[in-house]
N, C-alpha and C positions, 0 to 999 in steps of 0.2 A: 364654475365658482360663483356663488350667489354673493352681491353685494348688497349690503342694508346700510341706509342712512340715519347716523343717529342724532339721535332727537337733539337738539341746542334748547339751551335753558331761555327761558324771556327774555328779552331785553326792555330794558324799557327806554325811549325816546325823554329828552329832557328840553326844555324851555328856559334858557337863562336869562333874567333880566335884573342888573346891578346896574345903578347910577356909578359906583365907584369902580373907577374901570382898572385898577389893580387887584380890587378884592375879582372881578369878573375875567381877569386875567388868569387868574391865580385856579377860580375853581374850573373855568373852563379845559386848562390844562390835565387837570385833576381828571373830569370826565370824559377826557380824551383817553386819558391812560387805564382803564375802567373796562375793562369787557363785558360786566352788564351794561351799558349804554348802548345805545344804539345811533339814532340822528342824536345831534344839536343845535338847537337853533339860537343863537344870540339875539333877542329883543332889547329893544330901550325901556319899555315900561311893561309892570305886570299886566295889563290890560292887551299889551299887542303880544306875550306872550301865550297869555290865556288864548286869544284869539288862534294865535301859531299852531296848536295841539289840540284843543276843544274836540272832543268825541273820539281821539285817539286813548282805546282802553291802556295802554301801556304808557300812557305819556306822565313827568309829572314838571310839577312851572317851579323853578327855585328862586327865591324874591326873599329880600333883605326888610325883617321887622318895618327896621328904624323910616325905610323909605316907602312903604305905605301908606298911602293918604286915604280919605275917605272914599273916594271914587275907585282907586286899585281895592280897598277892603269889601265894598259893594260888589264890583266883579267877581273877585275870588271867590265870595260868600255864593253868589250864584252858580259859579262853575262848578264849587264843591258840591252842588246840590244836585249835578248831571253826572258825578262821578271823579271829577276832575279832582288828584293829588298836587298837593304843593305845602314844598319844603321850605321851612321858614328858617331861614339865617339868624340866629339873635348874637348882638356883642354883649358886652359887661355892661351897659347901659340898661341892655331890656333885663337883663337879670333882676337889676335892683328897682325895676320898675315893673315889675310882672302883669301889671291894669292896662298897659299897653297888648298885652293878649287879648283883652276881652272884647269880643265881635270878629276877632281872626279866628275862619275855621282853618285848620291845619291838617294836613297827612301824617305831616313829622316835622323836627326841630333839630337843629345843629349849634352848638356854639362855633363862632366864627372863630375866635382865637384860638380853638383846639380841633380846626380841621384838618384833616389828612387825607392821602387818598381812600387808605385802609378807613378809616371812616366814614368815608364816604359812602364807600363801597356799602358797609354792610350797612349804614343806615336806608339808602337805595334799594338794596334787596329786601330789608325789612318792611318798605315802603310797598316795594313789588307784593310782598306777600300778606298784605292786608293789616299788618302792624303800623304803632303809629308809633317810632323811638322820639322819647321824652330823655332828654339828659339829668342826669340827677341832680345837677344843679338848678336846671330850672323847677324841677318838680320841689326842692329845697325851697326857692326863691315862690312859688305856688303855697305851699305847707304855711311861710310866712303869711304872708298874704290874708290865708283863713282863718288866722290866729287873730288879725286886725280888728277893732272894733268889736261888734256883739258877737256874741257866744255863740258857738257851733249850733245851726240849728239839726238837733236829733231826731231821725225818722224812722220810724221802728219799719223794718224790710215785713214785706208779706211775705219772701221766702226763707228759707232755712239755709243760710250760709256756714256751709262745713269745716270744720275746722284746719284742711287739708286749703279749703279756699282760700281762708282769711290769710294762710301762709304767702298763698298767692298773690294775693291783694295787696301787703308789702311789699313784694316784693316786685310789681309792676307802679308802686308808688317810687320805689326808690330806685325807675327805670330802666329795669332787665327786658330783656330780652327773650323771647320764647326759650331758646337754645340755653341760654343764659340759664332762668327757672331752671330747666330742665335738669341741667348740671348740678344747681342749687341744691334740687330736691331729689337728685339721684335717679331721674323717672325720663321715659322717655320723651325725646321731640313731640311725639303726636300725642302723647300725654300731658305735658303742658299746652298744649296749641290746644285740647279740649277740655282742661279746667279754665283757661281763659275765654273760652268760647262761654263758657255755664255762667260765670261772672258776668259776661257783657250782658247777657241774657238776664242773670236775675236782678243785675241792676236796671236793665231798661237804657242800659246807653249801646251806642252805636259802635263805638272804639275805646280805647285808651283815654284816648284826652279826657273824654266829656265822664270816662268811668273814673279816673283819677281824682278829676276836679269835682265829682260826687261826694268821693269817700274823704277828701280834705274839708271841704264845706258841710258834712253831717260829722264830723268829728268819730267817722269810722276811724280811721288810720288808728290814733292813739286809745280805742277801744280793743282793738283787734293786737296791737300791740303788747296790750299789758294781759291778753289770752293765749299769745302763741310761748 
């Protein structure tokens, strides 16, 4: 009788560091109950986190907006530049104040007052697999934002964005999910994960984030909007 071992999905390793040690109670529980997780390690600051996991591909740091200072936003900014993920906690604060994102690089984003494990979870895995989950509210609270002050400035793309993408492009403004599109549009997993691969590409960003906060600050969104 042959036996074969099968494969286990990633885990990824997590880095927790909250000042407020109920909120840090609370998600650390959460990651314990979580079978993608893997280690935990409890730090005091985002800096001795970062530190804790640094070069671990599977690892990501979870750090609360509001307690970021200048010195923790320097580190993260460099870590994210070796690969390093980190999930940013926001409350109803940073919603209404979205300029508090600017110089945070980010993997992904949570509203704190609407976490669960089930959220957790799949924002986590989304994280694992190269997405960067944006909640709609804060992409709402971002949308506002661009609306601020002067007028959209408009940049005419050097490529040709299909009209199958543009579909797309709302609807990763208004913080789907690959899986998510996918259902949206009736089409497969691996067809949504390669119209948003074409997107990243013809805008020239990296992820989600910096492709969202493109198409809000060129006044794509409400273009694309009144075409689909």
């Amino acid at each position: 009788m042959a036996w074969y071992e099968v494969d286990r999905e990633p885990r990824v390793n997590v880095a927790l560091a909250l000042r407020n040690e109920l909120q840090q109670y609370g998600v650390e529980r959460m990651l314990q109950s979580l079978s993608i997780v893997g280690d935990i390690r409890v730090e005091h600051t985002p800096e001795s986190a970062v530190k804790a996991v640094i070069g671990d591909d599977y690892a990501i740091v979870v750090v609360a907006l509001r307690e970021i200072d200048e010195s923790a936003a320097a580190c993260l900014d460099a870590a994210a530049g070796r690969g390093m993920k980190t999930l940013l906690l926001v409350d109803e604060a940073d919603l209404s104040e979205p300029r508090r994102l600017a110089g945070i690089r980010s993997g992904g984003f949570v509203v704190i007052n609407e976490l669960s494990a089930s959220k957790l979870d799949d924002t986590l895995r989304r994280m694992r697999d190269g997405e960067v989950p944006i909640p709609s509210r804060l992409v709402k609270s971002l949308l506002e934002l661009a609306h601020e002050g002067a007028e959209p400035v408009r940049t005419r793309l050097e490529v040709r964005i299909t009209p199958r993408e543009r579909e797309v492009i709302l609807l990763l403004v208004d913080g789907l999910s690959n899986k998510q599109i996918a259902r949206r549009l009736g089409i497969s997993g691996h067809g949504a994960k390669r119209l948003v691969a074409n997107i990243l590409a013809k805008l020239d960003c990296s992820n989600r984030t910096l492709a969202v906060a493109r198409v809000l600050r060129e006044g794509l969104y409400e273009e694309y909007l009144q075409q689909v």
